[in-house]
C-alpha positions in Angstrom: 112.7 -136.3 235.3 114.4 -135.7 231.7 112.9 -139.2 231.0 109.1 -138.7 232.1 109.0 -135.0 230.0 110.3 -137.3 227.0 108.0 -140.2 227.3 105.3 -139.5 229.5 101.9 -137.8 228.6 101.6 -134.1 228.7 98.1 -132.6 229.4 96.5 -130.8 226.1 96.4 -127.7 225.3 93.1 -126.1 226.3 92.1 -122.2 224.5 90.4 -119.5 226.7 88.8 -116.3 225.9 89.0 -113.4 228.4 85.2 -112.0 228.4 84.6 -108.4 229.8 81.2 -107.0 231.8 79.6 -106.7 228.3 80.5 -110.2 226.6 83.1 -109.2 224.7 86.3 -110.7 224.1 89.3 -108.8 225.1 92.1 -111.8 225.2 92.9 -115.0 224.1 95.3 -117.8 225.8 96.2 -121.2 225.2 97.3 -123.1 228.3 97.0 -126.5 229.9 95.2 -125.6 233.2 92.5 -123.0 233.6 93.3 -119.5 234.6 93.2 -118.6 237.7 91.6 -114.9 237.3 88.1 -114.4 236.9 86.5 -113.8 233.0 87.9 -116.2 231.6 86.0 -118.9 229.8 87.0 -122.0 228.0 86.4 -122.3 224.2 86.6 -124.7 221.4 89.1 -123.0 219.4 90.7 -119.8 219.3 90.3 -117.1 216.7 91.6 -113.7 216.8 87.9 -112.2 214.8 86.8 -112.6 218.3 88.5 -109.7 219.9 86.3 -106.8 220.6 82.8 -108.5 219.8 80.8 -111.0 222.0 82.0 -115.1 221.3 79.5 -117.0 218.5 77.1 -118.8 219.6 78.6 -122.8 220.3 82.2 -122.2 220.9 81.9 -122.0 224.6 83.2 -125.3 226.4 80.3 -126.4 228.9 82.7 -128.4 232.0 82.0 -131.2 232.8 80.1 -131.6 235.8 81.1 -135.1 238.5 79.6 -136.1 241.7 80.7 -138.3 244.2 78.6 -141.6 245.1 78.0 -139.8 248.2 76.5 -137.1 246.6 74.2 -138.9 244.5 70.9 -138.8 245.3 69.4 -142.3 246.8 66.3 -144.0 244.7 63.1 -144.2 246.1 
């Protein structure tokens, strides 16, 4: 176990912002996985400016949407 948390490949870091019923931005975390309450939203990069005011415009993450072959629609 010592041996894979040495060598092996960690996840990245991902930042989230915490958004309240207005927009605003009332918290700011760094982990690998996304949080599991509701609000939160995945952004670029942190900054602490955002607290207390609605995110710019652009720094939201959009995720990245996959469908299975099954899924897929079929072509006429």
């Amino acid at each position: 176990m010592l041996l894979h948390r040495l060598f092996g490949r960690s996840r990245p870091m991902r930042h989230f912002a915490l958004l309240d019923a207005q927009g605003c931005c009332r918290a700011l975390r760094q982990v690998q996985d996304h949080p599991s309450q509701p609000g939160w939203v995945e952004v670029s990069e942190p900054n602490a400016s955002w607290l207390g005011a609605p995110l710019p415009a652009g720094v939201r993450v959009m995720p990245v949407v996959s469908h299975t072959r099954a899924a897929r629609p079929l072509a006429a």
